[in-house]
N, C-alpha and C positions, 0 to 999 in steps of 0.2 A: 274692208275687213274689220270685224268688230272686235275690243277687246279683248282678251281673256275675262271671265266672270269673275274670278279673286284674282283683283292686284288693287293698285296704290297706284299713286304720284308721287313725283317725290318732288321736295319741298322746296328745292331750288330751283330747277327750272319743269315739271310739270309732265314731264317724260314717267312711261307708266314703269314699274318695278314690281322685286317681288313683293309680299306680303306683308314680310317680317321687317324687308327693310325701310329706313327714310328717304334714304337718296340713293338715286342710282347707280353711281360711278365716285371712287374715289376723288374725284377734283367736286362734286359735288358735297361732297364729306366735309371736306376742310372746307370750301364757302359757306357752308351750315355754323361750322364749328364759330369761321368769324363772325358769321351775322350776330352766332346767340353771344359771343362775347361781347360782342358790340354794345346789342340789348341791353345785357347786363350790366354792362356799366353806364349807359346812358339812366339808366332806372336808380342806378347807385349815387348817380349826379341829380339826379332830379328829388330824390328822397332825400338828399344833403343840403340841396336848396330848399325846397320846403323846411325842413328843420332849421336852419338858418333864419329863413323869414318867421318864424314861430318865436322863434330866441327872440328875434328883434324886435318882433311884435311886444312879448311878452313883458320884456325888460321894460319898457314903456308904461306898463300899467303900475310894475312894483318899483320902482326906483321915483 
């Protein structure tokens, strides 16, 4: 049986949905909701380190 013509995926596990939405089912929701926290703060750590290494870099030239 072939899909329906408009739908989606949703972003967690791959299961089709409707249109408008991301994920399928509520327990889908929240492991989204963690993933992008997650993301979010790994991006927030890695942009801290870079800046860090820049500082230390930097300090080196003018000191």
């Amino acid at each position: 049986m072939p899909p329906p013509p408009d739908h989606r995926h949703c972003k967690v596990c791959g299961r089709t949905c409707d249109v408008g939405a991301e994920t399928c089912s509520a327990s889908c929701a929240a492991k989204r909701a963690q993933q992008l926290t997650s993301r979010r703060t790994y991006t927030y750590l890695l942009y801290g380190a870079i800046a860090l290494l820049l500082i230390v870099f930097a300090s080196r030239f003018f000191v």
